[in-house]
N, C-alpha and C positions, 0 to 999 in steps of 0.2 A: 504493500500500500504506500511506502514513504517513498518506495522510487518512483512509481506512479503519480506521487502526488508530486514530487522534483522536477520531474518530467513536462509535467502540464504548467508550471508555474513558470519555469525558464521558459516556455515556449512562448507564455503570455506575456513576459517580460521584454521577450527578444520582440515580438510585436507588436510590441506600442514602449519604443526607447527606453526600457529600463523598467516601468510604471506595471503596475497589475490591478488586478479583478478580483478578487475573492469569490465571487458568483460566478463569475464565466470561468474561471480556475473548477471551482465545485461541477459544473455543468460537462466540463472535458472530462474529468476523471471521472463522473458516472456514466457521459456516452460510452466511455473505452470499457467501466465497470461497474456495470446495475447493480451486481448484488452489493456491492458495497455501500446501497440506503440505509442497509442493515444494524452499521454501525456509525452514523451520519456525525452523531457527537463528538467519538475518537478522530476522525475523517477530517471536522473543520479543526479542531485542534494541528492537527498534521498540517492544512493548507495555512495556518495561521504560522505556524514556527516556518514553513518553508517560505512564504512570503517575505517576512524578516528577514530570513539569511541571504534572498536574493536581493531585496531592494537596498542591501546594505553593500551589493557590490555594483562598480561599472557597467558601464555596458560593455568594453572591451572583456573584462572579468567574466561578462555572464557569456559572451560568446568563446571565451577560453573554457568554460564550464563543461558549456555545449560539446563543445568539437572534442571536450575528453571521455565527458562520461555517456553523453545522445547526439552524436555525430551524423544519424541518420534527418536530425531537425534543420539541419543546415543543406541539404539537396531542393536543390531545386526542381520542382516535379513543373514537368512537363505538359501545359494543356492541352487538353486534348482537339485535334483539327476538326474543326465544324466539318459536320457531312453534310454537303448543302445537297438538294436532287429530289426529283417527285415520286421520287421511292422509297418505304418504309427503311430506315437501316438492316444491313444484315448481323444478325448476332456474331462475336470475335471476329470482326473485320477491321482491318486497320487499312490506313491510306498506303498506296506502294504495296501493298502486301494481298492484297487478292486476286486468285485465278478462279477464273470460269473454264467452264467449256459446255463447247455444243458437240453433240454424237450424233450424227445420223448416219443411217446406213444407204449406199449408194444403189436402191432403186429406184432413182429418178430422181426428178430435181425436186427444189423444197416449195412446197405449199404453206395458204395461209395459217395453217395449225403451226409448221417449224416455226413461221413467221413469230407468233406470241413467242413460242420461249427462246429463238434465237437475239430478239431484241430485251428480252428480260435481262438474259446473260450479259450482253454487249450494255446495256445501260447502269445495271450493276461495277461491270468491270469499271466502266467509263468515271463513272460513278466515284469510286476509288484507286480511279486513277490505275488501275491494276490492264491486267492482261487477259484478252477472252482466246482461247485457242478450239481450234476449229477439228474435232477430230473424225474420221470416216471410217466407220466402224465396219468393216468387211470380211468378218471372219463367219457369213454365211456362204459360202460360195453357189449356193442352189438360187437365190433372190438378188442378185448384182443385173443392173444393167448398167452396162461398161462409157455409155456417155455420162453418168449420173458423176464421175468423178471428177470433171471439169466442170460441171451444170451445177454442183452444189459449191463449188470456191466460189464462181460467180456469183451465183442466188447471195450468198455470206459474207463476200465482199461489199456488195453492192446494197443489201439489207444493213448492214455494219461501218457503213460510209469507209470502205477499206480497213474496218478494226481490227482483223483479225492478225494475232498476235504471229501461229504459231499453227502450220498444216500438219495432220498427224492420218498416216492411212496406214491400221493396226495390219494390214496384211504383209506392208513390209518389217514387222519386229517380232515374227514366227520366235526366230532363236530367241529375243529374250523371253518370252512365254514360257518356252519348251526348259531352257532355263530354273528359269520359278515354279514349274512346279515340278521338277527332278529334284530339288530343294525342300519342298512340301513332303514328299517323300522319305527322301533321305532323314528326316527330321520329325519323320512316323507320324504326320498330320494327313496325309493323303495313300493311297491305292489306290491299285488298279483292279476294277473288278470286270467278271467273265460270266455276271450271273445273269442270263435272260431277264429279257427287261420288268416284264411283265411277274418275275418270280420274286425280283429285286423289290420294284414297288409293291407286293403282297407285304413283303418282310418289313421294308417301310412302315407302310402304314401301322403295324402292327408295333414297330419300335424295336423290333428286333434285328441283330445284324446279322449280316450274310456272311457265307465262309471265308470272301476273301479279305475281309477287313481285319479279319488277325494273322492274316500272312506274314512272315519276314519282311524287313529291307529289304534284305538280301531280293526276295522272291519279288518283292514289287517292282526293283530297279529294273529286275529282267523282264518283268513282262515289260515294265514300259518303253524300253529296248526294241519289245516286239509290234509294239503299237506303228511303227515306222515301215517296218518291211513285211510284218508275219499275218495281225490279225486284219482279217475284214471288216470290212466297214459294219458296226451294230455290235461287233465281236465281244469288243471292250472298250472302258473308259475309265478316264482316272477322275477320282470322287474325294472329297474333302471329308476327313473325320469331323463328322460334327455332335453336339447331343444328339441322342436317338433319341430320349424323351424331350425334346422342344414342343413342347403343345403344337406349334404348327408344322405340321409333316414337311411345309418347303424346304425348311432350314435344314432337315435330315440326311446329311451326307451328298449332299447334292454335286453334280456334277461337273468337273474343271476343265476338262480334253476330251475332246470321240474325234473319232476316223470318220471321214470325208472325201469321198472318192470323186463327188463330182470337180468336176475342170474346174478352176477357177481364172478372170481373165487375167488377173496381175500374173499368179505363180503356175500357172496351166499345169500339168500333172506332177510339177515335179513336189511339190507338199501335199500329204494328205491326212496330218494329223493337226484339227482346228480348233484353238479354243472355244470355250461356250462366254458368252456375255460379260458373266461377271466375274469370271478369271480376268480377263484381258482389261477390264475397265478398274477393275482394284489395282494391278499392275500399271497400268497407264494412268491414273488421278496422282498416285504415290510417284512416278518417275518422273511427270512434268511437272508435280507441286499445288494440283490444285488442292483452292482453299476451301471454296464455296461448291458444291452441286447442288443447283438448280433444275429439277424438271417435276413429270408429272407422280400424283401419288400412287398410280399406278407401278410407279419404281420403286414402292416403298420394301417392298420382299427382299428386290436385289440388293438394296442399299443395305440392310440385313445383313446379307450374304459378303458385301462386300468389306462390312467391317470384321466380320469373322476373317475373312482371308488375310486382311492387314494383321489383324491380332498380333497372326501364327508369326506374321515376320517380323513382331514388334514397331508395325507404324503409326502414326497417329492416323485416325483418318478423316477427311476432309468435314464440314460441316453441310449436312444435307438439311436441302429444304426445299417443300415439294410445295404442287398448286392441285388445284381441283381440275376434275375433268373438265376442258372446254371442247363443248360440242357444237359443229358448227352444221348445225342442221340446214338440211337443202341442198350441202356444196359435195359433188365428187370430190370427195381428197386421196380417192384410193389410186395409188402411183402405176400398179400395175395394170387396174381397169383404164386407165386413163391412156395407156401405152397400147393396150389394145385397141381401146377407141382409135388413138391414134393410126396406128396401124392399118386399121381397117377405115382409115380417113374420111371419119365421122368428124375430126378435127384437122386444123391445118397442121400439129404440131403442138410443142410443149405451150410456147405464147400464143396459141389461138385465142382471141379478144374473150372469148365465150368461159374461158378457165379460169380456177381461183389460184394458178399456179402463178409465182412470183417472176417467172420468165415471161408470162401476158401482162401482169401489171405492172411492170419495168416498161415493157414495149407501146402502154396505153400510154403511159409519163405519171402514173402516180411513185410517190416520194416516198422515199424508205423512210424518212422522220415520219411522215402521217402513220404507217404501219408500226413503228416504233412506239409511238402516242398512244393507239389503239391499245397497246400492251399494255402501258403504264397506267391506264385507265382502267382496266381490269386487276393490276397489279399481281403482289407474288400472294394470290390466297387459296387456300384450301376449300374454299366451296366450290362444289359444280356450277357451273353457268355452260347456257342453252342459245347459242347466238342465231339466229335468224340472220338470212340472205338481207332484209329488209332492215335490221337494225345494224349488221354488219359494212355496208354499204353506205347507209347515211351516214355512221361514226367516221369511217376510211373519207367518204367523201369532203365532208365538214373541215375533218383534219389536214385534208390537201389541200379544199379550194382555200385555206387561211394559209398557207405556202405558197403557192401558185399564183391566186389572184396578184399580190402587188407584183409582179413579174411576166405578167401574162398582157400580152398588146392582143384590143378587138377590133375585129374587123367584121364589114357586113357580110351575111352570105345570103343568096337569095334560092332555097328549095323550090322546084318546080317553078321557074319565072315565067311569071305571064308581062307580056308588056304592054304597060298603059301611057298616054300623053298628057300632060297637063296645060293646057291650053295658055298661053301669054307667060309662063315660068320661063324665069332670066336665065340664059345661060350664063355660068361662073363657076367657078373652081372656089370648092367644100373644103376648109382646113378642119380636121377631127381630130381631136386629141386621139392618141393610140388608148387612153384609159382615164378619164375623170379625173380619177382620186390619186392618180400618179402624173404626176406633168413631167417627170424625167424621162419615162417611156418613149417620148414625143408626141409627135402627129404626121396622121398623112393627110394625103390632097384625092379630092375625086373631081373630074373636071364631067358638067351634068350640060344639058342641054334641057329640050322638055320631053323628052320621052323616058320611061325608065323598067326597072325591073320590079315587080314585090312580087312575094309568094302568094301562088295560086291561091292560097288558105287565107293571105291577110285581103286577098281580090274580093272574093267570096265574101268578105266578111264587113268589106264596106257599104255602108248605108248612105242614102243622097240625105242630103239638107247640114247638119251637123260641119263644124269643121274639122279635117282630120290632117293630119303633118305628118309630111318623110320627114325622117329623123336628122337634125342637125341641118335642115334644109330650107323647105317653105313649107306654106300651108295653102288648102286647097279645100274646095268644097265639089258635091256632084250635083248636075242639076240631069236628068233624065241620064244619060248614058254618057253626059259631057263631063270631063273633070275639069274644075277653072281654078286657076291661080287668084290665089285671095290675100296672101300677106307672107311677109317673109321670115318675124322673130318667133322666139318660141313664146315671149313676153303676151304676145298678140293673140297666139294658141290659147293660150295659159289662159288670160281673163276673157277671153272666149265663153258667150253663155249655154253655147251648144257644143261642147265641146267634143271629137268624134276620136277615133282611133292616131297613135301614132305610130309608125311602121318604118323596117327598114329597107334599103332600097340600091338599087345602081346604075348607073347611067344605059343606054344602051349600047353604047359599044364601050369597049378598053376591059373585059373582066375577064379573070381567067376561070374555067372551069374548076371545081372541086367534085370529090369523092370523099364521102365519110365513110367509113366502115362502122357500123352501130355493133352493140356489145350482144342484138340477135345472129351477128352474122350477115345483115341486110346492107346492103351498100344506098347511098342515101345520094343523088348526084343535084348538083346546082349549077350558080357560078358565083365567083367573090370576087374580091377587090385588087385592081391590076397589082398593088401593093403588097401582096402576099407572096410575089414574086419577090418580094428581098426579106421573106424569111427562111430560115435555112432548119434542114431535114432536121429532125429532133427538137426542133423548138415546139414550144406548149403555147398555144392560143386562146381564145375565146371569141367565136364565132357569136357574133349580138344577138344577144336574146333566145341562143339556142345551147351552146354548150359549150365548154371547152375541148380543144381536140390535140394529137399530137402530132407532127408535121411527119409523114411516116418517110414519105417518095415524094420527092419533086421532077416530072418529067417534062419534055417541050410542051404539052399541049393541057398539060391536068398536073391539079398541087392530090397527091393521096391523103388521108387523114386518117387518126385513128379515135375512135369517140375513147373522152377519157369519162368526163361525168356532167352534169349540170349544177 
């Protein structure tokens, strides 16, 4: 108690130049020691002689004190770095000091489901400044399709504004596998068993073990010897000792290596001994360092599995934190139906407009940050959620057209032109802002006469007597079939007491032809603004009052487009 009480007293002394508390003295040594309410009378007595004997020294004196007999009072502790970011913190994460990673397996490129948790990881990392490594998990060789290993760097580069640290495709680190678990063995955690499968899982379930789990070293290293050249594929596998009595039958000895005969496209026949999932993924978290894993909770068994295997080699293992199922009800995400489709050229390919795969919405010009946002919006939680085609679209939309828009120059387009004349309309050359609410975008020029272009639907749709205005032009009124030129500001429009439609429009000669391609697959054809001739392939637009689109092809006689959203 008297050191405790020495302790507290010099610390309050050294905190406020020499002077002390007797109350905030008492308050310290009860946070550090409750039970000592017990004896409260002896207690202040103690803070009262130890007061004395400090305030009767220097301050040089009391930090001489310090540094001999509480040398730890004098460190400077270090605060701790704001974690600024629209993500809950992650538990033991420090700045510099966190990996991620993403794992998919290369059947095809990555869809809006990777989408969520590969931007979770990447914002995370970002987050703390840390590292997200991008890993290709391809120790199935029956389920590969062999473009999917450049199609998923891409999709994760370009989903990741290039974040990604560190490419890892498990099929080239066979040896360190086959390694680790010769180790597992040698070290009597693993065998190789030869028991039919079906006799194995009876014993399983039941909690009982099979004969080869009390084999020799000796006997296991051979057979695992034999796994290489001798036994067939289904023959044997090597299994992790684990409880047999674990309430949950998964964790039961579960499986590290089997033979695997079919080809595969990296190592073609010459391997045929593959690990299973969560060998190869406890060995690879521990050899690249990750800190964090991040994915769904349907991982939660392996993550299980994967801290057993670390145990055995004395690792620490990474900090797992999982989400709820997200279900994206409506959308094909399945990679291999989708390959068929394509195949059977139901679709153009992986970016057909019509797919939720991240190789079409790249190609439409929606923004990896909108997809990113999507994520964060849903966050890292463990409840299910149920997304709708209809909710998922508006959220993605929402979150691009606030990117997009201030960058985005409009221009008119005119579907299905019919041409009408405006009787007595001045001809002049139209200066338009490229965007309202942006004057840095510029403007362009339309030079009009009185004839012009609008869509059939806005033709249709006009009524005589009322006044109605081409956009940023004149205004005009109809009297039986005639259209007449009536005024020219919009001011004029505007306190108009009949006020009719406003529409947009284009001269009759100078425009060039468009093609939109709509997200039914339906090609949409017009004409637009000579003007669109000086924007370049890949640029993002907004075609007025109809939608944004992406510049796909620019050819002599037609601009192609791709519909992005409205």
């Amino acid at each position: 108690m008297k050191n405790i009480v020495l302790k507290d007293v010099l610390k309050n002394a050294l905190a406020y130049e020499g002077k002390t508390n007797a109350k905030a003295i008492l308050g310290l040594v009860l946070r550090e020691k409750p039970e000592l309410k017990k004896d409260l009378p002896a207690l202040l007595k103690l803070i009262e002689a130890a007061v004395k004997e400090v305030e009767s020294l220097s301050l040089d004196e009391i930090k001489a004190k310090i540094k001999a007999e509480f040398p730890k009072l004098l460190e400077v502790k270090k605060e701790e770095e704001k974690i600024e970011g629209p993500l809950k913190p992650l538990p033991e994460a420090k700045i510099g000091q966190v990996i991620t990673r993403i794992a998919p397996s290369p059947s095809g490129p990555l869809h809006i489901g990777h989408a969520y948790g590969l931007a979770l990881n990447y914002e995370y990392a970002k987050m703390y400044k840390g590292k997200l490594i991008l890993r290709i998990e391809d120790t199935n060789p029956e389920n590969i399709y062999p473009p999917a290993y450049d199609l998923i760097q891409e999709d994760a580069n370009w989903l990741s504004d290039n974040g990604i640290s560190e490419v890892i495709v498990q099929s080239s680190r066979l040896g360190i596998y086959y390694d680790y678990a010769e180790k597992l063995i040698q070290i009597n955690k693993a065998y190789v068993c030869t028991c039919p499968a079906e006799e194995w899982t009876e014993k399983k379930n039941k909690a009982l073990e099979c004969p080869c789990r009390s084999l020799s070293t000796k006997e296991n290293l051979l057979r695992y010897a034999k796994l290489f050249n001798e036994y067939a594929e289904g023959e044997a596998i090597v299994r992790l000792k684990t409880d047999l009595q674990d309430k949950n039958p998964a964790m039961r000895d579960f499986g590290l290596m089997r033979i695997v005969e079919h080809i595969h496209p990296k190592t073609g026949k010459e391997q045929r001994v593959w690990p299973l999932m969560v060998f190869s993924v406890a060995i690879d978290d521990h050899e690249t360092k990750v800190s964090h894993v991040l994915n769904g909770k349907d991982h939660t068994d392996n993550a299980a599995k994967e801290r057993i295997i670390m145990s055995y080699f004395g690792w620490t293992p990474p900090i797992y934190k999982h989400w709820g199922r997200i279900n994206f009800e409506g959308f094909e995400l399945s990679t291999s139906q989708t390959r068929r489709a394509i195949e059977e050229n139901k679709y153009h390919g992986w970016d057909d407009i019509r797919l939720p795969f991240l190789q079409a919405l790249k190609k439409r010009g929606y923004q990896p940050a909108a997809l990113r946002k999507f994520a964060m919006e849903i966050g890292l939680s463990l409840n299910d959620k149920t997304v709708s085609p209809e909710e998922f679209w508006k959220m993605i939309n929402a979150f691009n057209k606030d990117i997009i828009d201030p960058k985005s120059k409009r221009f008119f387009f005119v579907e299905e032109p019919h041409l009408i004349e405006i009787k007595n309309a001045p001809s002049k050359t139209v200066e338009i802002a490229c965007h309202p609410e942006f004057p840095a975008l510029g403007k362009r020029k339309i030079s009009a006469t009185n004839k012009f272009y609008i869509t059939k639907k806005d033709f249709q749709q006009l009524t005589e007597g009322p006044v109605h205005r081409l956009m940023d032009y004149c205004n005009f009124r109809i009297k039986g079939k005639i259209f007449n030129y009536e005024s020219e500001t919009y001011e004029e429009y505007k306190n108009a007491s009949d006020k009719g439609q406003i529409i947009h429009w284009l001269p009759e000669n100078g425009n060039v032809e468009v093609e939109v391609l709509l997200d039914t697959d339906v090609k949409s054809l017009g004409l637009g603004e000579n003007s669109l001739k000086n924007c370049k392939e890949g640029e993002i637009i907004q075609l007025e009052r109809r939608f944004f689109v992406r510049i796909n092809k620019k050819e002599k006689d037609i601009i192609r487009c791709l519909f992005l959203h409205r």
